[in-house]
N, C-alpha and C positions, 0 to 999 in steps of 0.2 A: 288181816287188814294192814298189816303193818309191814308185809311183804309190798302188796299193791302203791302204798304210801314211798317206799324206797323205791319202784323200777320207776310211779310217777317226778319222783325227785331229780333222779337218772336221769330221764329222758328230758326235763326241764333242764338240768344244768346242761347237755350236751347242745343244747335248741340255744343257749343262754352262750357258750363258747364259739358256735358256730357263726354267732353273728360281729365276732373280733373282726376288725378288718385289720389290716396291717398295713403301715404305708408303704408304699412305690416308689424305690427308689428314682429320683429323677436325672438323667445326664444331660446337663448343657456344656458344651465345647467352648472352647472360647476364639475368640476368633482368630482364624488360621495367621499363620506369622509365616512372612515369607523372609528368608537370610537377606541383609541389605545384602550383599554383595550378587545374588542373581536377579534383584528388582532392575528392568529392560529401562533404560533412560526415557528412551518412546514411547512405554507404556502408558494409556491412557487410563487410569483408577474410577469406579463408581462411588458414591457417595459412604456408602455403610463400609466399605474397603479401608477407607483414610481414618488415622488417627484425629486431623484436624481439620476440622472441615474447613475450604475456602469462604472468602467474605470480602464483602464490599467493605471500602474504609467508612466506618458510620453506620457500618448495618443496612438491611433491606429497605427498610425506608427512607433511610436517605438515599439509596437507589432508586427506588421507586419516583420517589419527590426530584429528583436527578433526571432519569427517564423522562418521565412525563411532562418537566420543563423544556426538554430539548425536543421534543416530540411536536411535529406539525402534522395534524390532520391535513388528508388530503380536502380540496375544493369541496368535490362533490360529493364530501361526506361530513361535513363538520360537527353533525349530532353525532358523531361515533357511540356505537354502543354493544358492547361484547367482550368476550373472552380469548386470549391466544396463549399458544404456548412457546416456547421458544427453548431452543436447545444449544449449548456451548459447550467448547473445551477452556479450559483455564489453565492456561500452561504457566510453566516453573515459574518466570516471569512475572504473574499476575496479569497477563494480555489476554486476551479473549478468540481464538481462531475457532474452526469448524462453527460458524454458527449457522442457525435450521431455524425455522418455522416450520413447529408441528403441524399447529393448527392453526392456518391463516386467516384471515378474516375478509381475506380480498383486497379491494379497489387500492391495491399499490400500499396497504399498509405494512403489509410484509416486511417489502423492501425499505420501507420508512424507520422500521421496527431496526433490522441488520443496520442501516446506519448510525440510527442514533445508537446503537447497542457497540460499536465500530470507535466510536469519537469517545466512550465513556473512558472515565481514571481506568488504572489497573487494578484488580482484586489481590487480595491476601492470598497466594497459591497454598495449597493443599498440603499436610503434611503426614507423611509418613516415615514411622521408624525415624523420626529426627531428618528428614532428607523431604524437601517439598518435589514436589508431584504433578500430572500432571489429571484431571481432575474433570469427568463431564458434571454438566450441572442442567437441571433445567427447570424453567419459569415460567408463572403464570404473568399473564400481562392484562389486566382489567380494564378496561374503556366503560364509563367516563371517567375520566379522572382530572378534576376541578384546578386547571394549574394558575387561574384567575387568582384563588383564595391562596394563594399561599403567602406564610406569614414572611415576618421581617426577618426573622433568625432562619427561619426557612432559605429563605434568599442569601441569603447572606455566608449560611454552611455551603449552597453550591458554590457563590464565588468564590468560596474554599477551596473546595472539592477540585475545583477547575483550575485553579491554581496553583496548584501542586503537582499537576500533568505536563 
């Protein structure tokens, strides 16, 4: 019995070892570093690239609330109502060039979009490695957007905004 007793003991501790797991080690890289001295001056950077991301003075919503005050719907669409996207470079500068409309919304909004996007301040350009960059970016642009309601300090940060250009 006491034979039977030991190989069941056995075979319990080996069932009992067998279910260790052991961790996995994990490798995360970190993100590739290029020498300042061969980053192309022309080169244009995507967003997860740069150290610091580009930005509006004020943040998106004061872009947004900026945009959308300078923004004239067309005639024969004054209910506008939808989605676009829109696509920039943001060069060293903080100036706005290559700009696209992904996904347009038609009746001449597009081109409505490019201008008012044209006339706006300059952005905080992009930084990498201590050296600014030159930076795509790209945005969603929401219709309706209520430019009736906006407040007093509201108004009052664009005539900021705009006077600083």
């Amino acid at each position: 019995m006491n034979k039977y007793a030991l190989i069941v003991f056995l075979l319990l501790m080996q069932f009992a070892f067998c279910q260790t797991v052991k961790p996995i080690p994990t490798y995360c890289p970190d993100k590739p570093s290029i020498p300042v001295s061969t980053i192309d001056p022309n080169e244009v950077f995507v967003l997860p690239a740069v150290d610091q991301k580009p930005e509006f003075p004020g943040g998106l919503p004061e872009f947004y609330t900026l945009f959308h005050a300078e923004f004239k719907a067309p005639a024969q669409k004054p209910d506008l109502n939808g989605r676009q996207f829109v696509s920039f470079t943001i060069e060293k500068d903080g100036s706005l060039s290559n700009i696209r409309i992904i996904r347009d919304l038609g009746m001449g909004i597009g081109a409505e979009t490019i201008r008012v996007l044209q006339s706006m301040p300059h952005w905080k350009p992009a930084v990498y490695q201590q050296k600014t960059v030159r930076c795509n970016y790209t945005l969603p642009v929401t219709f309706p957007y209520e430019a009736s309601k906006l407040t007093a300090g509201q108004l009052k940060n664009i005539a900021q905004i705009k006077d600083k250009q």
